[in-house]
Structure formats: structure tokens, C-alpha cells
N, C-alpha and C positions, 0 to 999 in steps of 0.2 A: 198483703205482703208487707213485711219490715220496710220501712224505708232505710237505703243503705249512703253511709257516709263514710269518705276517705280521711283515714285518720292519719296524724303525722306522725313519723317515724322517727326514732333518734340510731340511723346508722351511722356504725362506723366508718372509714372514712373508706377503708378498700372495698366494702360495699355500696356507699357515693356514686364508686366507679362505673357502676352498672347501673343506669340511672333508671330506674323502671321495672327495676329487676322485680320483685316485691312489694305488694300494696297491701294492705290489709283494709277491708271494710267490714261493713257491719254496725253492730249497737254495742259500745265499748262500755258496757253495764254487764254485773254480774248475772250470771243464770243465759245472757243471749249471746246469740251465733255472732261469733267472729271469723271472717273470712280472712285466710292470708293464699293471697292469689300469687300466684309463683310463676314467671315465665321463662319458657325454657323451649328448647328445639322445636319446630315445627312439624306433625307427624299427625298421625288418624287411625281412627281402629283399625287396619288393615296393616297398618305398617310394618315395617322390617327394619329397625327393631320395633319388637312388639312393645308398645306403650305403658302396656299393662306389667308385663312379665320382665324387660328388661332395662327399668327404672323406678327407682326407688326415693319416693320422698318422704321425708320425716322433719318435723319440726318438734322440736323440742322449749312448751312455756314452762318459766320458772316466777313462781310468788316468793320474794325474801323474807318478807316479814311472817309467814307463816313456816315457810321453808316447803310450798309443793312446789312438786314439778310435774309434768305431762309431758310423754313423749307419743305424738298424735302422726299416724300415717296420714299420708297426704293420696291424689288418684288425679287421673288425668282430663281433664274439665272440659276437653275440646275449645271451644270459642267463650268458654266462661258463661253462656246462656244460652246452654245446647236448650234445656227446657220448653224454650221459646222458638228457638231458629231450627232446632232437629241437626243441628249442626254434628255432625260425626269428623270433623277434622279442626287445630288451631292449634295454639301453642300454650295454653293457660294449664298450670294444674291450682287444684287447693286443697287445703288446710282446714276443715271446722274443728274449732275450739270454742270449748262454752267456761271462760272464767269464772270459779266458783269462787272469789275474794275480793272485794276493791281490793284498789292500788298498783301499784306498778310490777305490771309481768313484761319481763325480758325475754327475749325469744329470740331463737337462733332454728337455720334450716342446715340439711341435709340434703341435697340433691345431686345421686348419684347415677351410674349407671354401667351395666354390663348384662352376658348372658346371665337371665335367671336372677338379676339382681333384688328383686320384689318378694322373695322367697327365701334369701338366702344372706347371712352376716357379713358376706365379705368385702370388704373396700371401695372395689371398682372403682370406675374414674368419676370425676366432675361434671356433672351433666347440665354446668349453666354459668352465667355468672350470680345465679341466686345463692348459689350451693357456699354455703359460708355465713352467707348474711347473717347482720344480727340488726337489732332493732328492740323498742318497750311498748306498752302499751299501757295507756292510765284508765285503771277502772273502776265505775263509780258503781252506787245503788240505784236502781230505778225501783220506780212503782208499778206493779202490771195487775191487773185487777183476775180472780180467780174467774174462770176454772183453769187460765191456762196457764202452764207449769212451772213455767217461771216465775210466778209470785211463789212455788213452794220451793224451788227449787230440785236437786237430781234425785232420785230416786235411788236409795241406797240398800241393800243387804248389811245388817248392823248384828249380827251372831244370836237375831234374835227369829221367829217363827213367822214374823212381819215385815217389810220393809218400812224405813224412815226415809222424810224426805228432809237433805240436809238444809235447805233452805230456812225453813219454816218450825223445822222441827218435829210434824205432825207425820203422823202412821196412814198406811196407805190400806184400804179394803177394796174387789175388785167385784164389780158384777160387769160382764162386757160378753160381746159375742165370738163364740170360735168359728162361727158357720158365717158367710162360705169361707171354707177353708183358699175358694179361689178368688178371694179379694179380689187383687190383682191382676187377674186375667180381663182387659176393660180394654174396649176398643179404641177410644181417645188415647192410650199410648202408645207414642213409635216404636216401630218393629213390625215383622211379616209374623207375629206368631197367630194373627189373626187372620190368617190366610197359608198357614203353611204346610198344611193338610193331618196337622194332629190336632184331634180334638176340637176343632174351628167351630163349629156347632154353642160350645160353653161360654166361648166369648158373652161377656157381656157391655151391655149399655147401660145398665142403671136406671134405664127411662124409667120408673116408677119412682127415683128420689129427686126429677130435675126440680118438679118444682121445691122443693124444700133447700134447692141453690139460693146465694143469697150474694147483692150487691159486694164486692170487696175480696168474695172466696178469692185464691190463688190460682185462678184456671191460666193455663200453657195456650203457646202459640198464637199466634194473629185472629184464630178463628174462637177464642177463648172456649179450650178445651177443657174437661173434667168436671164440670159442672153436675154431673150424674153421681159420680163417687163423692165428690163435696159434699153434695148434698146430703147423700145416704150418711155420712158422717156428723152434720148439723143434725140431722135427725136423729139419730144414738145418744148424739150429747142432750141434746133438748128432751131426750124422754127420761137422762137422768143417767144414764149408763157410763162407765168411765173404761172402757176397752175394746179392743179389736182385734183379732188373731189371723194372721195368714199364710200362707207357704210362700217365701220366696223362692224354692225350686221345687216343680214337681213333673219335673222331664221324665219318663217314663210312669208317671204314677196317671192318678185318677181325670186327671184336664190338661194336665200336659200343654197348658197357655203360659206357665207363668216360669219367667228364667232371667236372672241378668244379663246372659251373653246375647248376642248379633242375633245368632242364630241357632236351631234347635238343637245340632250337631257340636256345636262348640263350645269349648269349655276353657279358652285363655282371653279370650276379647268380648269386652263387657259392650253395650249399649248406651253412651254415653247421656243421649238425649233422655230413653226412656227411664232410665234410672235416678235422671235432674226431676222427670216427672214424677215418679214413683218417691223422692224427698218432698217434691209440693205435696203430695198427700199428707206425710207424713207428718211435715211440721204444721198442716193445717190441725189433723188430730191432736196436733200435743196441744195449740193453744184451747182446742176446747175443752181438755183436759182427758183427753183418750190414752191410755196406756196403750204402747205398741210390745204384742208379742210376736216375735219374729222364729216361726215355725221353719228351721232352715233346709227341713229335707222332710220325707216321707217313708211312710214303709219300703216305698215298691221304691225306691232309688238310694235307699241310704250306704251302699255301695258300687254308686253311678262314682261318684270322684276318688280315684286312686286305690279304688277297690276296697272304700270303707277306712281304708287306712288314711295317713297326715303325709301328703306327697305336694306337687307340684301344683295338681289344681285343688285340692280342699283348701291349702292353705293361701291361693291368689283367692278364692272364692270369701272365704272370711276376713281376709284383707280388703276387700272390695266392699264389703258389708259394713264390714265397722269401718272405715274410712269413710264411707260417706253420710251414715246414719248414726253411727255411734256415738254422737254429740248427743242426740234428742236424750230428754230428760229421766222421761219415765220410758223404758223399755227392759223386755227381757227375751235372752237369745236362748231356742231352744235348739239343742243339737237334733231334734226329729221326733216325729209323733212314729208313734207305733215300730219304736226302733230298737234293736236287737233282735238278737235269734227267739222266734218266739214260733214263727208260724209253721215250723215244721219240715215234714216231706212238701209244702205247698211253698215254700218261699218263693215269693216273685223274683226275689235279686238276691244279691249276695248282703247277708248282715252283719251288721259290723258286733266284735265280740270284744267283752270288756276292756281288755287292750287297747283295741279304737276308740271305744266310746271315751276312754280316758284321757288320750291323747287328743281327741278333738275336742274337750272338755279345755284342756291344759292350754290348748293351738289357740282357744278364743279368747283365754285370759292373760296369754300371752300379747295377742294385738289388741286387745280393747284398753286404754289407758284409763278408764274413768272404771273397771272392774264391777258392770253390770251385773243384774242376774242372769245365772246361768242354771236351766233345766233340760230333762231328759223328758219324752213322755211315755206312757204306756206302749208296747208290746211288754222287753223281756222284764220282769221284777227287776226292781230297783237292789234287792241286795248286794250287788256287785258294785256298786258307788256308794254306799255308806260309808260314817265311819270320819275319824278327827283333821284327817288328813284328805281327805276327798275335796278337789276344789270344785264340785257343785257345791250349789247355794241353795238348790231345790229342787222337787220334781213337779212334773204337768200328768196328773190322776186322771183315768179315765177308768169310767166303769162300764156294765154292758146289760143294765137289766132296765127293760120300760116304764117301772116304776120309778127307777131311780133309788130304790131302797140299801143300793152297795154301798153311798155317795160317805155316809156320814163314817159309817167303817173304814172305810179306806182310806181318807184323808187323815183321820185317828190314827191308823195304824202307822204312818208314815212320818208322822208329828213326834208321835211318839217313838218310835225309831230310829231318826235321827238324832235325837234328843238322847236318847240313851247309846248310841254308839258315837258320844263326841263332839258333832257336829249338827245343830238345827237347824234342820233344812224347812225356808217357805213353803207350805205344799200347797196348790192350788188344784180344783176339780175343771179340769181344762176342757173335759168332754163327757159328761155324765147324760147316763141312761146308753142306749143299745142303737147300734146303727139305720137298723131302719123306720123309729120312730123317732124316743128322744124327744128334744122340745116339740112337739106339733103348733099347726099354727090354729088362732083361736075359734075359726067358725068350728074346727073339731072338738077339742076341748076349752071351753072360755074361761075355764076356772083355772083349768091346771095347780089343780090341788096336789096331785102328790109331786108335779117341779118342784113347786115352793116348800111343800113340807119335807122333802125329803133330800132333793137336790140342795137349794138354795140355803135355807137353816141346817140341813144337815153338813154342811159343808163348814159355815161360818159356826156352828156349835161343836164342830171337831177341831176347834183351832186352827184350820184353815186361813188363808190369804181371799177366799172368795172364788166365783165360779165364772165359767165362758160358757155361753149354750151352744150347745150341736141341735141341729136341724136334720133329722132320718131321712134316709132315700125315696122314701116310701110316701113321700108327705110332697104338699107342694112349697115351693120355695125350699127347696134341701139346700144340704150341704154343698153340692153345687151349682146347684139352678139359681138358687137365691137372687134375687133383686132389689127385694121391697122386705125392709124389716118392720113395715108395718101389721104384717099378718102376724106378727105374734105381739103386740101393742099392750094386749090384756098381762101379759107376762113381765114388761117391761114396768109396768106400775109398780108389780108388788116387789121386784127387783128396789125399786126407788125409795119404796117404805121400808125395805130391810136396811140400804145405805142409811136413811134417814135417822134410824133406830139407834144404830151406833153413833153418826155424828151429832145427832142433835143432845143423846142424850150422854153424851162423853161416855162411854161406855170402853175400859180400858183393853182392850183385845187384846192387844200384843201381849198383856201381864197376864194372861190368862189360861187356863187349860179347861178341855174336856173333861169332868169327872162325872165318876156314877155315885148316883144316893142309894145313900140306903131307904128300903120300905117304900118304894114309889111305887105307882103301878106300870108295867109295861110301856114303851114307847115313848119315857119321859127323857129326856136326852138335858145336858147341861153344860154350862161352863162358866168356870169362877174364875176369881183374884187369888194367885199363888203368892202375892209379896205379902210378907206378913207386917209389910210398915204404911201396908193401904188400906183404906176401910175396904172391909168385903165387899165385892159386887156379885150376884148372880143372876144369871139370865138360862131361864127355865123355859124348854117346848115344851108341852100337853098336847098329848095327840086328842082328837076329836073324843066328845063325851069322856072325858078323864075325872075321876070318883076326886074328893079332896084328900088331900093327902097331907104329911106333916114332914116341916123341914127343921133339921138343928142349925141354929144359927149363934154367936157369939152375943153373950149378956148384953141389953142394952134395946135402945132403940130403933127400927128397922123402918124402913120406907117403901111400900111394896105399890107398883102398879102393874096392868096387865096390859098386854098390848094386841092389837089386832093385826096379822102381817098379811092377810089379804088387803082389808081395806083403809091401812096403815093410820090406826085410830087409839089412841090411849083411853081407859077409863079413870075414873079421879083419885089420886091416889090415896093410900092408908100410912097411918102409922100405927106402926105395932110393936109394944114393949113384952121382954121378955127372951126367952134362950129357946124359943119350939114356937113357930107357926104353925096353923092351918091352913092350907092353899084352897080354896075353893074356886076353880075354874071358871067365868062365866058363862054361861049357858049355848045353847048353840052346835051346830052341826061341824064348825070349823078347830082348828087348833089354837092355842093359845100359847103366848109368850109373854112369862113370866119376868118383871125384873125387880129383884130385891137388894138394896141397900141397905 
């Protein structure tokens, strides 16, 4: 964990008055968590007024010399280290803000209260003597060593098919896992949902990653809790992987363990403790450089809150999400996997129809101040949120065939269709291949030849942002059973040599598109350099035994090597002069990937 430091404060004098009112800690360096800790009435999840629903805090940092400003909701912190104590009552709220600038941010709060105030624009009264405050804060650079995020900085949506990370400058690509989809469902977190007769069975423990715990992880409570989930995290990142995908609600859907509130039933009183814990995870993943995708609903509930529409609880439920999590660096909020009307006379629940989707679209970019990405995933087709004006930033692709052969289509289709109606949306393959197989793990397939040729490159060769694996029902360690991300190990390599491919060899992605050649043989798949003020890049798949072929290329000198993306190996490269190569594959039963300068 950070160590944290009390910084001084320059208040004015009628905030003097409340001497205590306001503290901020934290690391007063750009890119890290600043806490402004707000104290104010004494109250507990149960209370009347509710906590949650009928106060409202907001702080507002302002940078001069660049001219930002952040207006950041703030949420009710209980004892300030519920994480540790389980503490469900106190008087602390906070503030995470992550300064993206040296130098001096001024900041002023907002702490009010009344019926519904947490939802609602209107006045209310004073709910402190913090509510006024003002105060600065001096911020420097620090040095933080990669992978974790804060050496690159936030993760940003830039109107381009990729995201950037504003720190650093540098384009982000994704191999990470979507399975289980019930992260979160872990017995080390406070709550009875592990005991409260839905579902209790899927609870998990993680025993297959403790040992992969390590001195320093961030584990809760006296009896140094989470050690299982940390661990299974230090192992993602160590085999090279940069994400992780989960459901924060899936109250009536497939495991039914995993929810912010108290209780299964309730949907205005969040769980203060277990939510402090579920952020220890969270910023453990960021420093190891884990993208977090925060899956906010499901099929079977995406019309559990206010009947799919923007009412009293979707919009406490998104206020509660990005208030607490919305700092971390790299993430992206997805309004729900398999969401809209799609399934027919069979619908489990009520789905939400463009209308909703748009307004829950608008709700989260409304409260998130750092304006994340935001995606929808597979049920209905995306055509109903395209377009110049649509404030997604992308969708989350899922395809549904065992080979994985829809992957490279689909992600194409959708690159290119936002692209042409205005707005280019990141598309990532969020859950490729068919529910009940999909990734299998390796004693079944050790090769998993068509993952990688089809999922994995077909993804990252349609212009794609990169892929999340799903885990079939059918298999062990699925999509909800999971434990041990070691059984799919073999898979997690050639994921490493695909990242490596692009970073090592600066290979420009984001400037690039999917195109087709002419006179290739079948199953050759491509993506080039569309600026015409860069030298060409192309990176060529050959499916297995592919005849040679000839490519046109611009007068001049050309730099060609092959690469190996099972056992992530280059051969030596050529130069070749002239306006027409010949590609001659090397030999072999597997695919090859071509890169030509």
C-alpha cells in the first residue's frame, strides 16, 4: 500500500473555523490518489437519513495554469478504514482525485443535504462545517517504475480506434481475461452474500493462487485478508497479461454473489467495508498494470434498476461506482454484457431499449469527471448507438462460434462502422468463441491454434483494441467456477508474444486499418499504415501452408521479417529493393506473421 501523508492546507479563514473539518492525504504527485477526507454528521448504512441517498458531496479541483477543472463526487467512508475494521458506521466521507498536472490545484467542497439529495440538482441544506471549504494543493512529478499506471498515466479515448495514455503519451493494446465473469464473488469479503442462500455454492476462495501471494500485497483486516485474489492477480500480470473483466452486479443473473449493497434485496445502501475492499483489489491491479473492465450489469438484470430506465437507483448505483473507483487509471465502464432486446419470447428480465441504453450511456458521463471509456456489449446489434453524436466511445464484441472464426469479422465490421458513421469507436473482442467451450484449458487443447489464429490476431488484425478470454461451461475452471488461471498457461504465452510484437517492434496500431490485398491466397488477413506522412508498415497473417504470393508495395527499399506468434520467435530479417515482393512463408504446419517496412 502507498504510504499516506498529511498535507497542509491553505484555508480560508471561515474554514479555519472548523478546525478538522477537511484533511487531505495521500501522494501529492501527479497520476496518484489524493484523498480529501471530509467530516461531517455521524450516521451508518442503516440510517435515516440514508447516507447514501440523502447527501451529497462534491468537490470541485481546479489547475490554473492549464485552466482544468474536476468536479469529483465524493461517498460515505464510514470510519475512514472500513477495509480493515468492517466498520459500517462513522462520520468520514471522501474524495479520490488523481492530479493530472503539477502545481497548484485549489479545491473547494460541496457538502450538502436533503430528501434524494445524491440524485438530484437541488440546494438542500449544509451538511457540515466542511461544506464551503476551500484549500490548495502543490503537485509534483514523481518517478514510478512500469507496469503500473501511473508511470503512463490515465487512460484516455482520443477520437481515435485506440486509446492513449496521457501521461506518457504511449497507445494502449489489451490481452486480459473476461472469465470469471465472477471475480468478485470471494469469500474474504464482508457481507452475508456468502451465506445468503443465492447461489452460495460459487463463492470462491482462490486457493489455487495463494501461493502466488506476495509479501507487501494490500490484504484487509487483522487476519490479512485477500491474499487468494492478489495473488491470482500477480499471476495475470507475471504471465504478461494487462486486464481483467468482472460484473459488479449480477443479482438475479448467473451467481448472484456479486453486488455493492448490504444486502441481496437492497438497492439504496451500499456496503461500505466490502467496497473499501473490492478498491484494495483494484488499485493492486492497476499497479501491476491490469486494466480494469467494469462489466456493470448483465443479461438477466439489466432491467433490475428502475426498470432498465435512469431513476433513483441506476443513477445512486453509478454514483457509487465512480465515486469510489473512478480515479483508477486505466478502466473502462461497460453499461452490460449481453444487453438489449435480443433474446426474444425467452427474455429473463425486462431489457433495456435504445432509449435506456442511451440515457444510461449519457448518466455515466455525466458523473464520471475524468470521462472514461464507455462500452456496451453483445446481445442487441450495436446500430442503435452509432453515429457523430453517440457519446459511446466503443463496444465490447462477442462472438459465438468454437473456432473463433466470427472474431476477425466482427471487430472489422464495427471499426469500420463507426468510422464511417462519424464517430470511431475502440472495439474490443470481449468474449470470443461460443459459451460452452471458447478458451478451453490446456490439458484439452495445448496448442490452441485456432485461439490464437483466429481470436487473438484476428482481433488485433481488424483494428481492434485487443481481446478478454471467456472460459465455456462446459470446461473446467469456466466462466464461473474458475480459480486457477493457470490451466490455460499455454494460452497466456502466445497472448505475451502477440503484446511483445507490437511493443517491441513499435509497430504503429492505432494509425492503421484492416485492408484486403489483392491476389492473395485465402485466409490472409492484413493491416497497414493509412498516414501518408509514415513510412508504410504491414503486418501480414498466412494461414497454415500458404503458397507465396506477391505484394505491391511503394518504390524503394523494404525491410521484411516473419514472425512466429505461437513460439514468439523472429527469423533474420531481408531487405528488398524494388515496387513488388514475393512472400515466401516459412515452412511448417503453423501460421505465420508477416512484417513488412
Amino acid at each position: 500500500m502507498l504510504a499516506l501523508f498529511v498535507l497542509t492546507l491553505s484555508l480560508p479563514v471561515a474554514a479555519q473555523d472548523a478546525a478538522g473539518s477537511v484533511v487531505l492525504t495521500g501522494e501529492p504527485h501527479t497520476w496518484h490518489r489524493v484523498v480529501l477526507v471530509v467530516r461531517g454528521p455521524a450516521t451508518e448504512e442503516q440510517a435515516n437519513p440514508n447516507p447514501f441517498v440523502d447527501f451529497r458531496l462534491t468537490a470541485r479541483f481546479e489547475h490554473a495554469a492549464s485552466g482544468r477543472s474536476y468536479e469529483v463526487p465524493g461517498f460515505f467512508a464510514a470510519d475512514g478504514r472500513a477495509a480493515d475494521s468492517g466498520a459500517v458506521s462513522g462520520d468520514l466521507w471522501h474524495v479520490h482525485f488523481r492530479p493530472d498536472a503539477p502545481g497548484r490545484w485549489n479545491w473547494s467542497v460541496s457538502f450538502r443535504r436533503g430528501r434524494y439529495l445524491a440524485v438530484r440538482t437541488a440546494e438542500g441544506k449544509s451538511a457540515g462545517a466542511a461544506d464551503g471549504a476551500r484549500g490548495s494543493l502543490d503537485v509534483t512529478d514523481a518517478e514510478v517504475a512500469l507496469p503500473d499506471f501511473r508511470a503512463r498515466g490515465r487512460l484516455e479515448v482520443v477520437g481515435a480506434t485506440h486509446r492513449r495514455f496521457a501521461g506518457d503519451g504511449s497507445w494502449f493494446l489489451k490481452c486480459g481475461v473476461d472469465a470469471p465473469e465472477n471475480l468478485l464473488a470471494y469469500a474474504d469479503f464482508d457481507g452475508d452474500f456468502a451465506s445468503d442462500g443465492h447461489r452460495d455454492d460459487l463463492v470462491k476462495t482462490w486457493e489455487p493462487h495463494l501461493r502466488d501471494a506476495r509479501d507487501g500485497d494490500p490484504t484487509w483486516g487483522d487476519d490479512a485478508r485477500g491474499k487468494g485474489l492478489l495473488g491470482a492477480l500477480n499471476y495475470l500480470a507475471g504471465q504478461g497479461l494487462n486486464g481483467i473483466s468482472f460484473l459488479t452486479l449480477n443479482i438475479g443473473g448467473d451467481d448472484r454473489n456479486v453486488f455493492p449493497y448490504t444486502s441481496y434485496d437492497e438497492r439504496l445502501r451500499f456496503d461500505v467495508s466490502k467496497l473499501a475492499q473490492w478498491d484494495r483489489v483494484f488499485s493492486h491491479a492497476q499497479s501491476l498494470g491490469l486494466h480494469l473492465h467494469f462489466k456493470t450489469s448483465e443479461a438477466e438484470n439489466q432491467g433490475l434498476l428502475d426498470g432498465g430506465g435512469v431513476g433513483l437507483q441506476r443513477t445512486l448505483y453509478y454514483r457509487e461506482l465512480i465515486a469510489r473507483f473512478g480515479d483508477h487509471l486505466a478502466l473502462t465502464w461497460n453499461v452490460g454484457e449481453e444487453n438489449g432486446e435480443w433474446f426474444g419470447e425467452k427474455a429473463p428480465t425486462v431489457p433495456q431499449t435504445t432509449a435506456q441504453r442511451r440515457a444510461t450511456i449519457a448518466l455515466i458521463r455525466e458523473l464520471d469527471p475524468y470521462d472514461h471509456h464507455v462500452v456496451i456489449h453483445n446481445g442487441r446489434s450495436f446500430d442503435d448507438l452509432l453515429g457523430d453524436r453517440s457519446e459511446l466511445s466503443g463496444v465490447s464484441v462477442q462472438t459465438h462460434r468454437p473456432d473463433f472464426a466470427g472474431v476477425h469479422g466482427a471487430v472489422r465490421h464495427w471499426v469500420e462502422a463507426s468510422r464511417a458513421a462519424g464517430r470511431p469507436w475502440v472495439v474490443a473482442c470481449d468474449e470470443p468463441g461460443d459459451a460452452q467451450h471458447a478458451l478451453v484449458p490446456d490439458a484439452e487443447d495445448p496448442e490452441h491454434d485456432d485461439a490464437r489464429r483466429n481470436a487473438l490476431w484476428g482481433a488485433l488484425l481488424a483494428g481492434g483494441e485487443g481481446i478478454e478470454w471467456y472460459f465455456g461451461y462446459a470446461h473446467a475452471e469456466s466462466d464461473l467456477t474458475c480459480q486457477d488461471f493457470r490451466v490455460r498457461e499455454a494460452m497466456w504465452a502466445q497472448c505475451r508474444h502477440a503484446l511483445r510484437f507490437f511493443r517491441e517492434q513499435r509497430i504503429p496500431y492505432h494509425a492503421m486499418r484492416a485492408v484486403d490485398l489483392s491476389g492473395v491466397p485465402d485466409g490472409v488477413r492484413a493491416l497497414s499504415t493509412v498516414d501518408e506522412g509514415r513510412a508504410p508498415v504491414l503486418v501480414v497473417q498466412t494461414p497454415p501452408g500458404c503458397a507465396a504470393f506477391d505484394i505491391d508495395l511503394p518504390p524503394g527499399t523494404s525491410r521484411l521479417r516473419w514472425f512466429d506468434p505461437k513460439r514468439g520467435t523472429f527469423t533474420e530479417p531481408e531487405e528488398i529493393v524494388g515496387s513488388r515482393i514475393t512472400t515466401d512463408p516459412p515452412g511448417g504446419a503453423d501460421e505465420w506473421i508477416l512484417l513488412l517496412r
